[in-house]
C-alpha positions as CSV (number, residue, x, y, z in Angstrom):
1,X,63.9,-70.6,23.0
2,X,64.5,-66.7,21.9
3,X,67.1,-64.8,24.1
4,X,65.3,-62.7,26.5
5,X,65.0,-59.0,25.3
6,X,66.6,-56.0,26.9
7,X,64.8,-54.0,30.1
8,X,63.3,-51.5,28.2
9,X,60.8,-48.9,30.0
10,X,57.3,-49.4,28.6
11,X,56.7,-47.3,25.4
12,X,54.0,-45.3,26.6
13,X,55.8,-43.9,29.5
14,X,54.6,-42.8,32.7
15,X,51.2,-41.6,33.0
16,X,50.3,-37.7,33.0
17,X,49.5,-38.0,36.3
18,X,52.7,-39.8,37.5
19,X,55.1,-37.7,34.9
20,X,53.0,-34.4,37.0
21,X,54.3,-35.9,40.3
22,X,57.6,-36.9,39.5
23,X,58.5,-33.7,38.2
24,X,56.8,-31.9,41.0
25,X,58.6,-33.5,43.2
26,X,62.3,-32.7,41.3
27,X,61.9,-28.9,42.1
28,X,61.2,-30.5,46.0
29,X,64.7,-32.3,45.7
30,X,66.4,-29.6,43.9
31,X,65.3,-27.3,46.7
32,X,66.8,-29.3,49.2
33,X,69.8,-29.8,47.4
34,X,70.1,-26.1,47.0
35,X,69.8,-25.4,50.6
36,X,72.0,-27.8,51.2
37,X,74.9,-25.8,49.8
38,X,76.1,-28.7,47.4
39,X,75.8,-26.6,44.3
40,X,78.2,-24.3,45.9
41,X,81.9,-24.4,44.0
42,X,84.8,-26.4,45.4
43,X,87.1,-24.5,44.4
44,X,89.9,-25.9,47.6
45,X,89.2,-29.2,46.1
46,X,90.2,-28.7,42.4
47,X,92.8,-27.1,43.1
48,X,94.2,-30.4,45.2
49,X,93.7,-32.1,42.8
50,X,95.0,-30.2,40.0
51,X,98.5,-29.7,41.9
52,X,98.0,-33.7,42.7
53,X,97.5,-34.7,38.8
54,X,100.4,-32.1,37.8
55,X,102.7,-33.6,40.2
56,X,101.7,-36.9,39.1
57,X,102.9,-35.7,35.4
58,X,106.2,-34.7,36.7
59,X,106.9,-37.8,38.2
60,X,106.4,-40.0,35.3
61,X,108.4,-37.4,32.9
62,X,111.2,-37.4,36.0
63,X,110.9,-41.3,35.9
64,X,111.0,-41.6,32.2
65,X,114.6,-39.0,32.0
66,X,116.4,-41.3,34.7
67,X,114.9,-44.8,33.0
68,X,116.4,-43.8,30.0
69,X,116.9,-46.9,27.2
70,X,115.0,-49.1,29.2
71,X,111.6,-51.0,28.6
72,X,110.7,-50.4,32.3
73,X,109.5,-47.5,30.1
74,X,105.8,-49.3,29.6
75,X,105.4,-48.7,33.6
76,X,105.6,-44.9,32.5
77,X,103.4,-45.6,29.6
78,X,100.8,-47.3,31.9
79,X,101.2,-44.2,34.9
80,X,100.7,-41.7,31.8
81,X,97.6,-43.0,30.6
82,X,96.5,-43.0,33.8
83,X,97.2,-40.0,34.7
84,X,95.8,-38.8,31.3
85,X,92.2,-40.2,32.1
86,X,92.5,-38.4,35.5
87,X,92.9,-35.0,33.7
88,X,89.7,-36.2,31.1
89,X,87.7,-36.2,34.0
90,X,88.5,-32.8,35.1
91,X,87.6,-32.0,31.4
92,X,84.4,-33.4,31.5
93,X,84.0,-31.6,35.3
94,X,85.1,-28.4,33.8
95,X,82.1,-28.9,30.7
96,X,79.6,-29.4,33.2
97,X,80.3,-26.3,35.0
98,X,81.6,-27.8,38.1
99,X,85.4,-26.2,38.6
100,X,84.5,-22.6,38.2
101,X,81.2,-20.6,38.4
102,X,81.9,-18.7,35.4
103,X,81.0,-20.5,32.2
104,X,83.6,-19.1,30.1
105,X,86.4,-19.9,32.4
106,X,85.5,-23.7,32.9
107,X,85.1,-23.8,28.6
108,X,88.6,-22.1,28.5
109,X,90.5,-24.6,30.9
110,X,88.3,-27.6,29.4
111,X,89.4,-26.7,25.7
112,X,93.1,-26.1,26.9
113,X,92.6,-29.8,28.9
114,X,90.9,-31.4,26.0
115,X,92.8,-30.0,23.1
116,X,96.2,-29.6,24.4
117,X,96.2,-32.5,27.1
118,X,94.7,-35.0,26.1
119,X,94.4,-34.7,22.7
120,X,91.1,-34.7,22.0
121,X,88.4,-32.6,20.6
122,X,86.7,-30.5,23.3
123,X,83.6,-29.5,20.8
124,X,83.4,-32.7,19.4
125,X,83.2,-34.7,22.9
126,X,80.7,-31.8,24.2
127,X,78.1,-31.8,21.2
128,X,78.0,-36.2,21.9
129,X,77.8,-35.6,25.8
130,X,75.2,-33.1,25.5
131,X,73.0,-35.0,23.8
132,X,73.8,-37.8,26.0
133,X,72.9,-36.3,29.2
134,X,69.7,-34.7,27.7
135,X,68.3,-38.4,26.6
136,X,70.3,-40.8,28.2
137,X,69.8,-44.5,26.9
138,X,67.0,-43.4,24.6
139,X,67.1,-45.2,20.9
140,X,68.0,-42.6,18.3
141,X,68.9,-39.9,20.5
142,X,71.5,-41.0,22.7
143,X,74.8,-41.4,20.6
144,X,76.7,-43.5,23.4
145,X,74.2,-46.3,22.6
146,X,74.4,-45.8,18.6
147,X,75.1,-49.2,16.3
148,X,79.2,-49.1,16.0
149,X,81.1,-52.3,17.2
150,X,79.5,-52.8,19.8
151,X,76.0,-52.9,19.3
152,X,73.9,-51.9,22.8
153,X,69.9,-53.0,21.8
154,X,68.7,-56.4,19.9
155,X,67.3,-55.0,17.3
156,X,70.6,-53.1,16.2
157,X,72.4,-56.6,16.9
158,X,70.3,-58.2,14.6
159,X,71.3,-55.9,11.4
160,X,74.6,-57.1,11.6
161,X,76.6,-58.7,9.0
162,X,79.6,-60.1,7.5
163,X,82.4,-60.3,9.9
164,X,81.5,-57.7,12.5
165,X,78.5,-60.3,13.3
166,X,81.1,-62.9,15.0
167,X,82.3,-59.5,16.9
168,X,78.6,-58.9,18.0
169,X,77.9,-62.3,19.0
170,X,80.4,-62.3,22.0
171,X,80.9,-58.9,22.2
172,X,80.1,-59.1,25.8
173,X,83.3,-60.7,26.5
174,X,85.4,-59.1,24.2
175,X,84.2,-55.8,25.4
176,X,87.1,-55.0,27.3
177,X,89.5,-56.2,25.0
178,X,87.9,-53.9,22.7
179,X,88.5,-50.8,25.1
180,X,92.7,-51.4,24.6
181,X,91.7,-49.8,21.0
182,X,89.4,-46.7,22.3
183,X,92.1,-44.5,22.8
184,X,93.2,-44.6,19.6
185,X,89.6,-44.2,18.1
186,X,88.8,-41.3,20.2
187,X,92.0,-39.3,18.8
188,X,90.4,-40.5,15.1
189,X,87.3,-39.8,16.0
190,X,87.6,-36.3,17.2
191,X,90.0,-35.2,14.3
192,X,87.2,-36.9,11.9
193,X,84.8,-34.6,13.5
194,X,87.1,-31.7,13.1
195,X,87.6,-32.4,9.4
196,X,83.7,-33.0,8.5
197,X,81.8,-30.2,10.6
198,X,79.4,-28.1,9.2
199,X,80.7,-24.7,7.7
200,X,80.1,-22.1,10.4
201,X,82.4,-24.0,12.7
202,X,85.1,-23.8,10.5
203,X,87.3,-20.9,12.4
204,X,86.6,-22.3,15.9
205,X,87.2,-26.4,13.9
206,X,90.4,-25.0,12.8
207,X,92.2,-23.6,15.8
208,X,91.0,-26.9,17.5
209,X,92.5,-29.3,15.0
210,X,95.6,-26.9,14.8
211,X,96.3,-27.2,18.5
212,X,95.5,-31.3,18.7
213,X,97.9,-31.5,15.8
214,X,100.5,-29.9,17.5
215,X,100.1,-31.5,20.7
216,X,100.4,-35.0,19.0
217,X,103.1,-33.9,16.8
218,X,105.3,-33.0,19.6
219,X,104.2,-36.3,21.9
220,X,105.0,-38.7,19.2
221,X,108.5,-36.7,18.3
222,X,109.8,-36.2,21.8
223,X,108.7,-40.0,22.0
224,X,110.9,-41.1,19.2
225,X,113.2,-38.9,19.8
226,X,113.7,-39.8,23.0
227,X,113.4,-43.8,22.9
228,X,114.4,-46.0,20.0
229,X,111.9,-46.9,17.6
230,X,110.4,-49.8,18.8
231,X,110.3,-49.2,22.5
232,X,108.9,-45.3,21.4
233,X,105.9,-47.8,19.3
234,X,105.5,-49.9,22.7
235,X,105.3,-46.8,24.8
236,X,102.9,-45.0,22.7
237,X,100.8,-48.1,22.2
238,X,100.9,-49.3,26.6
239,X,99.8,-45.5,27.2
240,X,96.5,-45.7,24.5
241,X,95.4,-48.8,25.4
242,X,95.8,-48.0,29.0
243,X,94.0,-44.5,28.4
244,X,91.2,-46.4,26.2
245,X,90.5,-49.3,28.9
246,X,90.6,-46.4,31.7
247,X,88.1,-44.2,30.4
248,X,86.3,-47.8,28.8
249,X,85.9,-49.0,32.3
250,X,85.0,-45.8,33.8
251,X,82.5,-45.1,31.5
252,X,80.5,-48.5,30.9
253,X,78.9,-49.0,34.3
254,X,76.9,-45.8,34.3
255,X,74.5,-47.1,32.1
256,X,75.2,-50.0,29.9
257,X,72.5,-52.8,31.3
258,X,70.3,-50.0,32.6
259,X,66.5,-49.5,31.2
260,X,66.5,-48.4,27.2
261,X,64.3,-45.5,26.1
262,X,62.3,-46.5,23.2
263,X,62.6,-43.4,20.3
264,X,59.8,-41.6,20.9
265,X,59.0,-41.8,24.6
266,X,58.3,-38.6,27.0
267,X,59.5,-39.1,30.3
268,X,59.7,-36.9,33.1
269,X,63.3,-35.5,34.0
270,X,63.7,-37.5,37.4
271,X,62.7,-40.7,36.2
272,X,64.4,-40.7,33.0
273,X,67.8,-39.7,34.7
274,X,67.3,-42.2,37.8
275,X,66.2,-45.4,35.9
276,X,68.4,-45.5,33.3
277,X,71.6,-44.3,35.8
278,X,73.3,-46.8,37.6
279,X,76.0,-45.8,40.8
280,X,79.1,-47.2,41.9
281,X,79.8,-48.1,45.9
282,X,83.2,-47.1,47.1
283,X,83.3,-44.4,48.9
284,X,86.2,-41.4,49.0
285,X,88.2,-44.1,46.8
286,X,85.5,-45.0,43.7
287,X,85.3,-41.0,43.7
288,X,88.8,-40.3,43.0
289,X,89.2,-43.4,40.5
290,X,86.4,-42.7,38.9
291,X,86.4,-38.6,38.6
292,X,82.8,-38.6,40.7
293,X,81.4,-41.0,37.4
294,X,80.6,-43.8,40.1
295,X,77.7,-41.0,41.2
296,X,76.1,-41.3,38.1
297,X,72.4,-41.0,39.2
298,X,73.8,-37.9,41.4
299,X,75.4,-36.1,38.5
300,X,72.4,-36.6,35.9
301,X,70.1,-35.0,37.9
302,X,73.3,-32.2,38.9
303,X,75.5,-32.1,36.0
304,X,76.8,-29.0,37.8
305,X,77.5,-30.0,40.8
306,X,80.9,-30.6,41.9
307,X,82.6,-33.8,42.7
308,X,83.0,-33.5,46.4
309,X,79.4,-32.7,47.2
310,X,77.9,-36.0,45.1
311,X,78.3,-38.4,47.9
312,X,76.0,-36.0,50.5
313,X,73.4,-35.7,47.2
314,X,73.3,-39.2,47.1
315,X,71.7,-39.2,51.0
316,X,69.0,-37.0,49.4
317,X,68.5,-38.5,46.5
318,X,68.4,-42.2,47.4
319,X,65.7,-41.2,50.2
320,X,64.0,-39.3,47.8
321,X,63.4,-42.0,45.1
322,X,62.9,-44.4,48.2
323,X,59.9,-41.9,49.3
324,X,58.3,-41.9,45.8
325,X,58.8,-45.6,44.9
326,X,61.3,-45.1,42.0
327,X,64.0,-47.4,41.7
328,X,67.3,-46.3,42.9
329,X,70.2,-48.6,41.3
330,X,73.6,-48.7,43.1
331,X,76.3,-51.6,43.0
332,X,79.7,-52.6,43.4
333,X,82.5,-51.8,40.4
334,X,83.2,-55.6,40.0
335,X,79.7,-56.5,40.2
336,X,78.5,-53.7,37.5
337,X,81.3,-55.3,35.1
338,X,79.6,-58.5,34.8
339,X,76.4,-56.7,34.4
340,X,77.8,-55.3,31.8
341,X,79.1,-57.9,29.9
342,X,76.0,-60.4,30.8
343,X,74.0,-57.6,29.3
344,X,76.1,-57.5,25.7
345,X,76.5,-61.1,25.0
346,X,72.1,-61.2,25.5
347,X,71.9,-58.4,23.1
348,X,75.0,-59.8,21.0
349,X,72.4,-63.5,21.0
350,X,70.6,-61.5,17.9
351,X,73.1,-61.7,15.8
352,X,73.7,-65.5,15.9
353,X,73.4,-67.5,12.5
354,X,70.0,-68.2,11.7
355,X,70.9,-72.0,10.9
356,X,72.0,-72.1,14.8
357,X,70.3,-73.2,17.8
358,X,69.4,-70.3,20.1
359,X,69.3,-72.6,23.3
360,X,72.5,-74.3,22.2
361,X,73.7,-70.2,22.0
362,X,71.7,-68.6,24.9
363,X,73.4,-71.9,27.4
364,X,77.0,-71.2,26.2
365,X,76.6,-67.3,26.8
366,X,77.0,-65.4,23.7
């Protein structure tokens, strides 16, 4: 019995008269939308929550000065990568445009965020999440759903070998194990990026990588200066893999499980956005702990619209996919999880030794 295959939308796409409506009725919802205010800056509501994430930051570094020698230190380490995550999403809020309504101004405070924050390569992360939101879950162009360790179609699966294929086979449940490691490879990642970039970059690569480098020099020193050796390791190692399973878990349900998007296949902009986007219920709550990601369907169809006005969107939106017979997909966190991993272990089953049974393989789950 061969593992069933992946949802993937039918190859062809939607038909010239159905791709004509869809997108017809887009610059209907965008209207509404428009006249509905939410594109209009928040500008009361950043700024909350700026002040609430710097304050946050104080705290822990007040908490870490009066802990002192103490390994009560890894409760920092957790808050920091917390807190760290929280000011990624404002990153990725000010890329989309959604802080400020000048372009410039949200790229500055995004690069400052990115670079000397978090750590992490602002031009690197916006060339991936451009491409991203421009083809999301399509084969070959989105690079969120490119073959790397964890492989996200069966065909990919199947091209595995040597050891990464016993990864592949239950990578579904070692998928968030995996995530403790992300926040290291991002920092890697980014700086490889940095290093590797094409040569009219170079200036603008340069004072990037000059500015991560000196923002993980001086975390790491003040670290080790501060803390003896192995509890400075611990700390630095409880804050990454807290900040990797974070922005792991944040990240995942929006559209690992949904539809795939064979290479080659037009689609429409509303139903390529809306069937491959999956929301997270919650309420005020899922927005904060999730920087406005749980509106996924929301913010591909609005990358600019800000986080506070994505849960009146949704009203409009849901109604207006419910109006045109277009599947609207919405869940809980916990319940999106196990859709998640469900999802990977089915596409992990191509990977499985040939000389195994498939039933024996599809019953135990991976």
């Amino acid at each position: 019995m061969a593992p069933t295959a992946p949802s993937v939308i039918d190859q062809a796409g939607p038909p010239p008269t159905a791709a004509a409506k869809f997108t017809s009725s887009y610059s209907d919802l965008a209207r509404q939308v428009r006249e509905a205010g939410l594109l209009r800056r928040a500008y009361g509501y950043y700024l909350a929550t700026g002040i609430g994430v710097a304050l946050a930051l104080g705290g822990i570094i007040t908490g870490m000065v009066l802990l002192g020698d103490s390994w009560f230190q890894l409760l920092m380490a957790g808050a920091l990568g917390i807190v760290l995550t929280q000011i990624a999403f404002l990153t990725h809020e000010a890329a989309h445009r959604q802080v400020f309504a000048s372009g410039p101004v949200n790229d500055k405070v995004g690069r400052w965020l990115a670079n000397a924050v978090v750590g992490i390569s602002y031009s690197w992360w916006m060339t991936k999440h451009t491409r991203h939101h421009a083809n999301p879950n399509q084969m070959g162009k989105d690079p969120d759903i490119a073959p790397d360790t964890i492989r996200f179609s069966a065909e990919d699966a199947a091209e595995v070998r040597g050891p990464l294929r016993h990864i592949t086979r239950r990578q579904g449940w070692l998928f968030f194990p995996l995530l403790t490691l992300e926040g290291l490879n991002l920092h890697v990642t980014s700086i490889r990026s940095l290093l590797t970039g094409p040569p009219k970059t170079l200036a603008a690569r340069r004072r990037e990588l000059v500015t991560i480098a000196v923002r993980l020099t001086l975390y790491v020193g003040v670290i080790v200066w501060f803390m003896p050796l192995g509890l400075a390791a611990a700390f630095i190692g409880v804050q990454l893999a807290v900040f990797g399973v974070y922005m792991g878990a944040s990240f995942a349900p929006n559209h690992k499980g949904m539809k795939l998007v064979p290479a080659g296949t037009k689609m429409d902009f509303l139903s390529k956005q809306v069937l491959t986007s999956r929301n997270i219920r919650g309420g005020w709550f899922m927005n904060v702990l999730m920087g406005g990601l749980n509106h996924q369907v929301e913010h591909h169809l609005f990358p600019s619209m800000p986080r506070p006005s994505l849960a009146k969107a949704r009203l409009l939106v849901r109604e207006h996919c419910a109006n045109h017979g277009l599947p609207y997909t919405e869940t809980s966190l916990v319940a999106s999880y196990a859709i998640v991993v469900r999802y990977l272990n089915q596409v992990g089953l191509a990977a499985r030794d040939p000389f195994d049974c498939p039933l024996r393989q599809e019953l135990r789950g991976y």
